[in-house]
Every structure is written in C-alpha cells, then in structure tokens.
C-alpha positions in Angstrom: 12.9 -13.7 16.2 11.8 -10.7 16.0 13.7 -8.5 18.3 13.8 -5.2 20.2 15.4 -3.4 17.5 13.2 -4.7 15.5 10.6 -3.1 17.0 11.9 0.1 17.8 12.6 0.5 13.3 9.2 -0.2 12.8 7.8 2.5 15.0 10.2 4.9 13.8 9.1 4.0 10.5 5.4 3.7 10.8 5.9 7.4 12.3 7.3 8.5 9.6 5.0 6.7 7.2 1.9 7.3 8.7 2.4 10.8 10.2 1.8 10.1 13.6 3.3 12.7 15.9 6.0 11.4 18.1 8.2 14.4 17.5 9.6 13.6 14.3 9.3 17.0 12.2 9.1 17.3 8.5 12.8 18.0 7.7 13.5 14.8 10.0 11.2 12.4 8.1 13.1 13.7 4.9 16.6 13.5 6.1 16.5 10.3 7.7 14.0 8.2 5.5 15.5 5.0 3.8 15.4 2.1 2.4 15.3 0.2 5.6 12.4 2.5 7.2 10.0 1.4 3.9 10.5 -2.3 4.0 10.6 -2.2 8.0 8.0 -5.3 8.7 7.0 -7.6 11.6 6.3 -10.8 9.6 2.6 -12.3 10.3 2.0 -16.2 9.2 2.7 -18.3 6.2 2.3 -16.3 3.4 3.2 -13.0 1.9 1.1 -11.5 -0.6 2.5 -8.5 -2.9 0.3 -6.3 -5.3 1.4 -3.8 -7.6 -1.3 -2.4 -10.3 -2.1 0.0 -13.0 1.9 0.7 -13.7 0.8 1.9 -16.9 4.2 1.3 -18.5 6.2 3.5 -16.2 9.5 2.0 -16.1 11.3 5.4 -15.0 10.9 7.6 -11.8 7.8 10.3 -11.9 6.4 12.7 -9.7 2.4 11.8 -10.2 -0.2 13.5 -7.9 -3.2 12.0 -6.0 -7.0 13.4 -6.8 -8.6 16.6 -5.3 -11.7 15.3 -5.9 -12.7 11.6 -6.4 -16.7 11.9 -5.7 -18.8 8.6 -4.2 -22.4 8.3 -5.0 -25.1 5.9 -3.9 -23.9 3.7 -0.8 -20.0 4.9 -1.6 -20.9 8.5 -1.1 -18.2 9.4 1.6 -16.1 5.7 2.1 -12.9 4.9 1.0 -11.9 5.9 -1.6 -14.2 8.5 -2.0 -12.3 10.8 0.6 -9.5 13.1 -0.4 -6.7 15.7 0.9 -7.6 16.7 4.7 -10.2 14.9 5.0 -8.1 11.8 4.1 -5.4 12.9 6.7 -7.5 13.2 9.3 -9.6 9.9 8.3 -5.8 7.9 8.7 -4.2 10.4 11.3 -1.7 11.3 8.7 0.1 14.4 9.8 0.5 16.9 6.9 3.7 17.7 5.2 5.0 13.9 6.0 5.9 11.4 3.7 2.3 9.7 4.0 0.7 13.1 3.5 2.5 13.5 0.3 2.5 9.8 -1.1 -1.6 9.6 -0.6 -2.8 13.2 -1.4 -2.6 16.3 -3.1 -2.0 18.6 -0.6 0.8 20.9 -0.8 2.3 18.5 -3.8 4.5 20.4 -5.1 6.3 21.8 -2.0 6.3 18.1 -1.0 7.6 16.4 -4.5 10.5 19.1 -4.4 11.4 17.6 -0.9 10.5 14.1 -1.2 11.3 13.8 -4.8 10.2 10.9 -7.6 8.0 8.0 -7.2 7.7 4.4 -8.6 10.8 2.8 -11.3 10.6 -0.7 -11.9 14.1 -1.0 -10.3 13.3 0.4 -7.3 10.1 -1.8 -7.3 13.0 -4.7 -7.7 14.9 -3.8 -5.0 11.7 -4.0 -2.4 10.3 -7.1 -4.1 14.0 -9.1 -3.8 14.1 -7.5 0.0 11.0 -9.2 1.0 11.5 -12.4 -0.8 14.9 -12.5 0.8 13.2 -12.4 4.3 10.6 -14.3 3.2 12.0 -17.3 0.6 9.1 -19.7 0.1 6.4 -17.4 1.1 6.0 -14.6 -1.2 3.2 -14.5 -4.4 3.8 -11.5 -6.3 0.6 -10.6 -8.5 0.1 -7.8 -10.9 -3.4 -6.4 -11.2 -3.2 -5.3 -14.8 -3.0 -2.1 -16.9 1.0 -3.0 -17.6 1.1 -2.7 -20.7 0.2 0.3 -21.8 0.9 3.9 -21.2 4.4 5.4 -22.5 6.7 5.9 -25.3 8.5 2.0 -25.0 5.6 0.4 -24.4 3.8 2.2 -27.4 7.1 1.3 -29.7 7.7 -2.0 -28.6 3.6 -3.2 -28.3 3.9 -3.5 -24.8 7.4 -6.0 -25.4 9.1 -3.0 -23.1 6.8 -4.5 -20.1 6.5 -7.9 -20.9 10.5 -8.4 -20.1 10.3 -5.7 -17.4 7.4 -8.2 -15.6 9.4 -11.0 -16.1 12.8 -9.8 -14.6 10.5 -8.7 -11.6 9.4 -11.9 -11.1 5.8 -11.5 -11.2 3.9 -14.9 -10.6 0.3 -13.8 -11.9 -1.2 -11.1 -14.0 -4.7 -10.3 -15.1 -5.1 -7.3 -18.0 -7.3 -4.5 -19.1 -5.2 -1.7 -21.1 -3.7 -4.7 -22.7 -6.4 -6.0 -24.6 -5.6 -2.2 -26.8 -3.0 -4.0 -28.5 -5.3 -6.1 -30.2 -6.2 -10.1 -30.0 -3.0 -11.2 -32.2 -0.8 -9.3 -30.2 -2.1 -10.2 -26.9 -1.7 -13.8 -27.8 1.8 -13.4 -28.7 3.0 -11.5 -25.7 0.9 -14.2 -23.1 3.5 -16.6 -25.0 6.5 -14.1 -23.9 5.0 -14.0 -20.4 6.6 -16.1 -17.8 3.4 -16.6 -15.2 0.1 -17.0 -15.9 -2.3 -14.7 -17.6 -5.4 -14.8 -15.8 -8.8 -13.7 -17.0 -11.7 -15.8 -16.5 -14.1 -13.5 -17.4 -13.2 -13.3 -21.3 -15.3 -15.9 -23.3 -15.0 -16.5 -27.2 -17.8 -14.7 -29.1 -18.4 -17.8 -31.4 -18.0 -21.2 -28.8 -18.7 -19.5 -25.7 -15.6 -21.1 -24.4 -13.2 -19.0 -22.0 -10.2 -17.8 -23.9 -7.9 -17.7 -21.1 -7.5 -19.1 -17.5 -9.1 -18.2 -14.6 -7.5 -19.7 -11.8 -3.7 -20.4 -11.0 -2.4 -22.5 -7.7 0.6 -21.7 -6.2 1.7 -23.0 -2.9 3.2 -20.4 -0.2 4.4 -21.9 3.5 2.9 -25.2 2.9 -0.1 -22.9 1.8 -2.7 -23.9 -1.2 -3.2 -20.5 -2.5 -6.1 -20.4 -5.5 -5.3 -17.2 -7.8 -8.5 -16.3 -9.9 -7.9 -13.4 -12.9 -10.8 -11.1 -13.3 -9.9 -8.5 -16.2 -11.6 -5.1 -16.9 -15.5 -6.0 -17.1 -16.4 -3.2 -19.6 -13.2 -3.5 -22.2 -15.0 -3.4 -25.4 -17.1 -0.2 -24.3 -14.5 1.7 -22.5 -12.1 0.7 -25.4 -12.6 -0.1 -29.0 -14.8 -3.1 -29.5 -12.5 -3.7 -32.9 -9.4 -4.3 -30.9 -11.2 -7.4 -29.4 -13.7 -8.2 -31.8 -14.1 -12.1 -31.1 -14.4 -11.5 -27.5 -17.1 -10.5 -24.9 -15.9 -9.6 -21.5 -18.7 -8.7 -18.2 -18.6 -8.7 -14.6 -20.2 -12.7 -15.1 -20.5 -12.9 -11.1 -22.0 -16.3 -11.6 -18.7 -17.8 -13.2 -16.3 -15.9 -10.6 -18.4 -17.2 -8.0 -18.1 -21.0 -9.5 -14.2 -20.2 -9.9 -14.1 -19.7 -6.4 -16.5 -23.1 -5.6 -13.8 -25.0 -7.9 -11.3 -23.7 -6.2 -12.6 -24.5 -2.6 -13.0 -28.2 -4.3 -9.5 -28.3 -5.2 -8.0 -27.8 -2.1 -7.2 -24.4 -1.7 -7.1 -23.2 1.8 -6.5 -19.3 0.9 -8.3 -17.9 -2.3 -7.3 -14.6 -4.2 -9.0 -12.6 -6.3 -7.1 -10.3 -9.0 -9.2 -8.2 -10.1 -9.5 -5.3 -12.2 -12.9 -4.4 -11.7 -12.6 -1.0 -10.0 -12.7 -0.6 -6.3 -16.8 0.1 -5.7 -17.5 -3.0 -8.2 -14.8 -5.1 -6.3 -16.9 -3.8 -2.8 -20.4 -4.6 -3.9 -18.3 -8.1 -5.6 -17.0 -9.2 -2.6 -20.5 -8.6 -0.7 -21.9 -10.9 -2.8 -19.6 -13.9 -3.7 -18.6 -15.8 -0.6 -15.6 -17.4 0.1 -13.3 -15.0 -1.1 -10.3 -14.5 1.4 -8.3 -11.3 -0.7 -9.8 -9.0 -3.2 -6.9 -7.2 -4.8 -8.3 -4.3 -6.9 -7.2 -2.4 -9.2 -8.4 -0.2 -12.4 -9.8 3.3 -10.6 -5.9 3.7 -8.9 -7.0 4.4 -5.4 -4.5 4.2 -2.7 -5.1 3.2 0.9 -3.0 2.7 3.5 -5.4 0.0 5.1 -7.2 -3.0 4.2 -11.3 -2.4 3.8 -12.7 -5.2 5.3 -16.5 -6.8 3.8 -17.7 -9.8 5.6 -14.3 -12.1 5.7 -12.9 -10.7 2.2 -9.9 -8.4 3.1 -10.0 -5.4 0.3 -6.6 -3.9 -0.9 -6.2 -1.1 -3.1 -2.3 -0.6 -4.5 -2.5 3.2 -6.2 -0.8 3.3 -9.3 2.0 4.0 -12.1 3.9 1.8 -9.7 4.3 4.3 -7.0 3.0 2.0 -4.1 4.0 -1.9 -3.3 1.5 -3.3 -0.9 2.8 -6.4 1.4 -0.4 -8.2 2.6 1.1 -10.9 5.8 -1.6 -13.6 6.4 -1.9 -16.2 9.0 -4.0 -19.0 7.2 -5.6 -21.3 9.5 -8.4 -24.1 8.6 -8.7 -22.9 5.4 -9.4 -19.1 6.5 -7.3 -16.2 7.4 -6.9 -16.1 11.1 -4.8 -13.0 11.1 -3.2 -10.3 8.9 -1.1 -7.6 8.9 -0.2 -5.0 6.3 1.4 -2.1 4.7 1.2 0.2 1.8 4.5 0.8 0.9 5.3 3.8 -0.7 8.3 3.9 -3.4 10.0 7.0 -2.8 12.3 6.9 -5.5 15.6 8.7 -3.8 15.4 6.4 -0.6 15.5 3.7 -2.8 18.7 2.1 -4.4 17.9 1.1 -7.9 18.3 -3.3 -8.2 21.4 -2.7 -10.6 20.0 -5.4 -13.1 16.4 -3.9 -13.8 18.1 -0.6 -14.0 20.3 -2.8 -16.9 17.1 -4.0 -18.3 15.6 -0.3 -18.2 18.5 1.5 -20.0 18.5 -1.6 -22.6 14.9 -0.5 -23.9 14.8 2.6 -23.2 18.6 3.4 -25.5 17.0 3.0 -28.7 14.4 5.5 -28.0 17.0 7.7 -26.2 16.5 10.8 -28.6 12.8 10.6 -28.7 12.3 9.8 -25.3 14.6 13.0 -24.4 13.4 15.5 -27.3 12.0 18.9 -25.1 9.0 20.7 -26.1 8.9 23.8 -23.7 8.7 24.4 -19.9 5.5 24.5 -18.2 4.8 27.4 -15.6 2.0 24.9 -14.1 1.6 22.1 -12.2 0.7 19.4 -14.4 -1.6 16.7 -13.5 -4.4 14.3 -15.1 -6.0 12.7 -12.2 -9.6 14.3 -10.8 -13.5 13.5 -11.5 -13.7 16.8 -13.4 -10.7 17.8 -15.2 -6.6 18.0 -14.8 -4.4 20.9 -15.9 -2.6 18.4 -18.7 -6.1 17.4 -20.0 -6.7 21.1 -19.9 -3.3 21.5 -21.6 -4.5 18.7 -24.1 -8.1 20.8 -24.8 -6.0 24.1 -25.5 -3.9 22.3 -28.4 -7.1 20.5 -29.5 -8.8 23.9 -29.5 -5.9 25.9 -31.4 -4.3 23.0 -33.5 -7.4 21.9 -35.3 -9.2 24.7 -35.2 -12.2 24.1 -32.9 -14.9 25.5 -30.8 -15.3 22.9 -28.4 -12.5 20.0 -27.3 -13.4 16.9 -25.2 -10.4 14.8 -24.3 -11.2 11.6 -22.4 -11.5 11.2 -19.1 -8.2 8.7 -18.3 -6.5 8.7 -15.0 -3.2 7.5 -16.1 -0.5 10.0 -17.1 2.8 11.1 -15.1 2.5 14.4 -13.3 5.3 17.6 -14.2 5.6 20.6 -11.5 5.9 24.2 -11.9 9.0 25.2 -14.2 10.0 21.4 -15.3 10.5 20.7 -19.2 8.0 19.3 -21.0 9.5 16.3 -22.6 8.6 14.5 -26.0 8.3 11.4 -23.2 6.1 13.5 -20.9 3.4 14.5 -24.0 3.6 10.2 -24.7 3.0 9.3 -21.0 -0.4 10.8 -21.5 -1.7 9.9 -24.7 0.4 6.8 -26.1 -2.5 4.6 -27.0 -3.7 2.4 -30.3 -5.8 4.7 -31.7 -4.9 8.0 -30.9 -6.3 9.9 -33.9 -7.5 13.8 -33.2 -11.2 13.7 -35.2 -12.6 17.4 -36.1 -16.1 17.1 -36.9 -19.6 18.8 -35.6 -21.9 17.8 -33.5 -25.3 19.9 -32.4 -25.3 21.2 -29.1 -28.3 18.5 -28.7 -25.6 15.5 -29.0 -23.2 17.1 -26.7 -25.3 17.2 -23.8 -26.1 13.4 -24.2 -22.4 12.3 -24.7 -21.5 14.5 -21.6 -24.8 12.5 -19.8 -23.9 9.3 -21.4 -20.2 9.6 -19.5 -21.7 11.0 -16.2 -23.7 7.6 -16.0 -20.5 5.6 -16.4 -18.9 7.7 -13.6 -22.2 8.1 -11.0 -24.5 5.7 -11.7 -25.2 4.8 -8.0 -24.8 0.8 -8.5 -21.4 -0.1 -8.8 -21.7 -2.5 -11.7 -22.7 -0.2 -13.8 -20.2 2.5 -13.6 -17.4 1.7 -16.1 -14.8 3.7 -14.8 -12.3 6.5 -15.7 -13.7 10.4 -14.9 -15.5 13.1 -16.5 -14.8 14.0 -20.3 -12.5 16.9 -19.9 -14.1 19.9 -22.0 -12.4 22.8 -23.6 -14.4 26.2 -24.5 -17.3 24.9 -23.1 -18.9 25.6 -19.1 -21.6 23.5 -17.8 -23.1 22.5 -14.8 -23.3 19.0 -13.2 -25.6 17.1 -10.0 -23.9 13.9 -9.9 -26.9 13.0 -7.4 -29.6 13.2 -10.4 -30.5 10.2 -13.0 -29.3 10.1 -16.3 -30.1 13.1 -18.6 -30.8 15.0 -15.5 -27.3 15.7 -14.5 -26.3 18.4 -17.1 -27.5 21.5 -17.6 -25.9 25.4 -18.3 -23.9 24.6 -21.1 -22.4 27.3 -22.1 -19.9 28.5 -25.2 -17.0 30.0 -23.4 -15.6 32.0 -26.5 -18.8 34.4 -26.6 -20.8 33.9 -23.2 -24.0 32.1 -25.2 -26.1 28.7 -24.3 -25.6 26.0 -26.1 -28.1 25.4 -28.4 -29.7 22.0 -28.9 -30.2 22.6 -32.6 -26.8 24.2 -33.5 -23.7 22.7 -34.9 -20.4 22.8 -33.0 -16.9 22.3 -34.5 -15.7 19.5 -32.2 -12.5 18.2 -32.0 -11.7 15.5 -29.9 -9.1 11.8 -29.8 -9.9 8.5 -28.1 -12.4 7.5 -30.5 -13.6 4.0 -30.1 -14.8 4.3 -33.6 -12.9 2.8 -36.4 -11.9 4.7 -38.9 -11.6 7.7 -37.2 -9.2 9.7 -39.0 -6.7 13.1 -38.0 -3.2 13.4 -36.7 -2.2 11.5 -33.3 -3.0 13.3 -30.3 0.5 13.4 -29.5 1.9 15.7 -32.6 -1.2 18.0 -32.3 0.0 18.3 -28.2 3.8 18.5 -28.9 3.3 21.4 -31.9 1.4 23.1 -29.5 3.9 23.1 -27.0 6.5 23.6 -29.3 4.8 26.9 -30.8 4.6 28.3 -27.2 7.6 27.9 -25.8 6.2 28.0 -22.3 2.8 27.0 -21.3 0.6 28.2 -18.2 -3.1 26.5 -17.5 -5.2 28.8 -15.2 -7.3 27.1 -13.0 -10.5 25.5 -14.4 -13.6 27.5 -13.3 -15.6 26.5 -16.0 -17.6 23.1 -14.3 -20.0 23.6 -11.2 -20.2 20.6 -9.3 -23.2 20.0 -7.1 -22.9 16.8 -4.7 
C-alpha cells in the first residue's frame, strides 16, 4: 500500500528533482539528496519498463555536460528535444541551480558539477536497477538501446568484451546496437554468443540472401503481461560508419518490415508492444506517426534527455540521455491489450548519492586493473571546460582540431561531428583515459592530405544535410564537422549547397578559394586504407607538449536559424 510517508518522499523528491519551489534551496537539495529521493516511486500497473542507452562504454563516474545548442528544423523546429538551457527550464518548470537544472542542461555546469559531483557508473546503474526489481520482482524488463559497446579505453582493448560482461552482470534482458557493428561482423557474432539476452535488430538483412541476420522481436512476460520487444538498430550504419566493417550487410529505416514486426507481434499475442530503437529521436517521432500499434518507442542514438514522455497518437516516446547518466522507469497499466495508464520518471544517476552495488564495482575494478597504468597515465591540466556535445562545435573537438592543426602540420582540421565523449572542468587533469573516452574507435587513423577549397564546401554541405535536412528520415545523425583554422557561415533553414557560405582561412583573413588546395588533416575516415597515426597519440603529444591547455571560445561559425 502505498502509504502517507510514501507520499510525502516523493514530493520531497520530485521537488528536488524537478525544481519546483516549495522552499527547498540549492544547498538543501545538495545536502539532503539520496539514494532513496532518486528511486522514490508510486508504482502504476503490471509492468515496469527500464531504458538505459548510448552508455558508450562508460563503466566509471564522469562529469558530462548537456548541449547549448541542439537546433530543430522542418516540423521539429522548436519541440523536444530541440530546446535547451533556459528555455528548457522554463519549458519543465525546472528551477535553476537544482539537481534537475544541472542533470538536463548546461547552465551554470560547472558551478553545478563541483556541487553535485559525477554522473553515471555501471555500479551505481546496479544499485537502482536491483532497487526497482526488488520492489518490483516479476515486473521489470530492462532494455538497452544500444551504443554499448564502444567508446573508451576497456572497451577499445577488450573489443567491447569490457561491456559485454558489464551488460550481463546488470541483467539486461534486450539489446539492439549501432556503435557495435565498428567492431566488425566476426566480432559482433562472437560477442552476441557472450551476450546473455537477446540481440535485437530486425532491420539488418544479408547483402547476398536477403534474409535478416538477427532477430527482430523478443517476448517476455511481465505481471501476467505478453510484452513483444522489437530491435531496430542504427538505420544509416554503413554511411555514418565504415561500410567495410559490415560489408555483407545492408541496414535502413525498412518501415514496412517494422511495421509487419509489429502485425506479427499483435498475432502472437502480445498485449504491450515495445519498440527499441536506435533511430534518433525526430526519426523515432515521424516513425511512430506512421506505424500503428506501437505502445513504447524507446529512443535512443541523438542522446536527448527528457524528463517526460512525448506522446504521438497512443505511442508513448521516451528519450533516456546518455553515457549512462540517466535510468528512465516507465510504470504501465496494460489493459485490453493497450496502455490504460502510465507513470514515469527520468532518473538521474548522481554518482555521490549513489552507493556503488559492491559486485559490479568488483566486476569494474576486474577490467579496468590490467589497464590500470594506461588508464591512469596524465597528459596535462586543462584551464577549460571541456565538452563535445553541441550542433556546432565542443571545446575538446576544438582541443582535437588544435593538435590536428599543430601535430600534422595543417591548414585546416575537421574532426567529426560525434556526441559521445566524457566532459572535464576547469583545472582537472587530462588523463590518457580522458583523450580515449573521445576518440577510441576502429579506425582512428589521422589522414593529412589536400583538398581544394571547392571540395570543402561540399563535405561541409554534404554533413549539413545529414544534420538539417527537414524530414527526419533523412538526417543521419551526429552534429556539424567541427573545423579548425577555418570560419564560415551556415542557414540551417536553406537546401542543400545553399547552407554554406563565407568560408574563410583563419591563419591570414582570406576566402576560401574553390580552386585552391588546402593541407587538410582530419580522423574518422570511413575510407579504408586511410593511413596516419591514431587520433589519440596525435591528441595526447599535443597535450603532453603543452603542459596546460586553454580553448577560447569558438567565434569562428555564424549560425543563422
């Protein structure tokens, strides 16, 4: 029953949480915040959904900041999650300087992070998900939306072997994959055999028999519940990605086949259907508008965090942020095969009001002690805050361009536009493990090559497109290029080869000339063969050579929306 006291710890909490003003002042909210105050819960129905995504293979504590800027075109322009710092407080009555205020944006981070400290470790994910399956034995699906794999030191060392065991002692019960497929086909298959749940991705076919190559749909039953799970992975893999990691297999949106996934389903019995997806939050949106009968779109891929669900038609939306930093609890009352009520919360996963589950934090030091040195190994201090995640550039992408631009001798750097990467504040060492959190991927080669200024302007276009093409399903994800000793202009609201113009050489002041040839140095090549030294020793001797870095503020992009 769910009592008096009850209630009165879940207001506290949601005050707390959500910033509403019942008195409760910022040094309160710090003091006081626990454990109990982030799992505080009035149970709804007969099942309890949790959705972690895009952990990018942070098993440790980080501090990682939300976007400034995360620009909506077409029929987003303005919706979640296009909406950012005060204008996402006020959207979700979030008071400032609260643990809500500093969990979902980036205002006054680092004040904030030096109060409220780390977010996100897999054993303080641990402790939450045992919590809730304690309270709720028989009820609780635990899915993963994918991006696991990938994204540090361990899981770069170990082929993503780190994660695999990580997911397992967590308990996951489905999965679907994007970063993953990096790894390559041989070693996907041999970690799906490691993998204790089901690796769902119906939207991978074999290149030669057209055949799926993995499932689509799991079934689980949850308070005498038939729950239908269906696994879409990362539409645009081969593009986004190197085609020659996967080279046997086509991946696409294929809204036909999830909408017959869902049909089958239906047929089958299930009274509560799922979707997994790692599509990207506007896809998933315009998805959900258009395939009936979907009850939960969990998305993932573009790491957007909001603290409630979107709602299209009868499909409830829930986006679960990132680097594991957020736990959402989803509470639904299933009725006649339909959800007649839900109820849910975001949870954030404040590390230091979270005690560590004392055998993931065994499982943690097991992989992470034969790395210790590495791992530990400092670079250099940083007198910035430093960050990857915005549509136009973050000071450690701009820290990535300066080493590009000095190490290998270059006129122009262009780093890629990824949004995963652990964020350091003013004055913190720059660890060996910090310069791998941002660039530990399978092809990680630094190219130094020319280009006319001609073929920069399309490959800065070309990227645009991905970003703000105004339909949905054509917009692959990630942000802008980041650029280094180059200035230009973009319109996100004009077509493609319209959106760029002023491009400007930012050693000497002069245009860009279409006919000229640039020195170019760049990483992230989808190409194979690319050859040069991996991003992470040309970043590491950088830092190293200056002892302590500073990153002024980008000026060098004009945005017009």
């Amino acid at each position: 029953m769910f009592t008096r006291r009850d209630f009165l710890t879940v207001a506290a909490a949601t005050a707390i949480l959500t910033g509403t003003r019942d008195g409760l002042g910022r040094r309160a909210a710090a003091q006081s915040l626990g454990q109990d105050e982030l799992l505080a819960f009035e149970p709804l129905g007969q099942v309890t959904l949790l959705h972690l995504t895009d952990i990018h293979a942070q098993l440790m504590p980080i501090y990682f900041r939300e976007p400034s800027v995360n620009l909506g075109v077409g029929e987003s322009a303005g919706l979640p999650p296009h909406v950012t710092g005060t204008d996402f407080l006020k959207r979700y009555d979030i008071a400032g300087e609260s643990a809500a205020a500093y969990a979902l944006t980036d205002q006054d981070f680092v004040a904030l992070a030096r109060q409220y400290g780390r977010v996100g470790g897999i054993d303080r994910l641990a402790t939450l998900v045992k919590a809730i399956r304690a309270e709720r034995p028989g009820n609780t699906l635990l899915l993963d939306g994918g991006d696991t794999w990938q994204g540090s030191y361990t899981s770069l060392a170990t082929q993503g072997g780190d994660m695999v065991k990580a997911m397992n002692a967590l308990g996951v019960d489905a999965m679907t994959a994007h970063w993953e497929f990096t790894y390559g086909e041989d070693r996907v298959r041999e970690l799906i055999e490691e993998v204790a749940f089901p690796f769902l991705a119906g939207n991978v076919v074999d290149t030669t028999w057209e055949e799926a190559v993995f499932d689509s749909t799991a079934f689980f039953e949850r308070g005498g519940v038939r729950i239908a799970v269906i696994g879409q992975a990362f539409p645009y893999t081969p593009i986004a990605n190197p085609r020659y990691k996967v080279p046997n297999w086509s991946f696409g949106i294929r809204e036909e086949e999830v909408a017959a996934s869902v049909e089958a389903a239906r047929a089958a019995g299930a009274e509560l259907v799922v979707l997994l997806s790692h599509n990207g939050f506007d896809v998933d949106r315009k998805m959900a508008g258009r395939v009936p009968g979907i009850d939960v779109l969990l998305t993932g891929h573009t790491h957007d965090a909001l603290p409630r669900v979107e709602t299209v038609g009868r499909t409830l939306l829930v986006a679960s942020g990132s680097h594991g930093k957020f736990l959402s609890r989803l509470d639904l009352d299933v009725r006649d095969g339909r959800v007649a009520d839900y109820r849910y919360r975001l949870i954030p996963v404040l590390s230091d009001a979270i005690a560590p589950d004392p055998e993931m934090a065994a499982l943690v030091e097991e992989i992470r002690a034969p790395h210790a040195d590495t791992l530990s190994r400092v670079l250099g201090t940083t007198d910035s805050l430093l960050y990857r995640r915005g549509n136009f550039n973050g000071t450690f992408d701009d820290l990535i361009c300066q080493a590009m631009l000095a190490e290998r001798d270059a006129e122009i750097a262009l780093s890629p536009g990824f949004r995963w990467g652990a964020t350091l504040l003013p004055g913190q060492q720059i660890s060996l493990e910090d310069v791998y959190n941002m660039t530990a991927i399978t092809y990680p080669e630094t190219y130094r090559t020319e280009m006319t200024g001609e073929f920069l302007k399309t490959v800065l276009e070309d990227v645009a497109d991905n970003l703000f093409n105004p339909d949905p399903y054509y917009q692959q994800g990630g942000d802008m290029v980041r650029v280094g000793g180059l200035a230009y202009r973009i319109d996100v609201r004009r077509p493609i080869g319209e959106r760029i113009s002023d491009m400007t050489l930012l050693a000497d002041g002069s245009p860009i000339d279409p006919g000229r040839s640039y020195v170019v140095a760049g990483w992230a090549s989808v190409n194979e063969g690319t050859e040069g030294p991996p991003i992470w020793q040309v970043v590491s001797d950088y830092i190293a050579r200056q002892g302590t870095v500073a990153v002024p503020p980008n000026q060098s992009i004009e945005v017009v929306v």
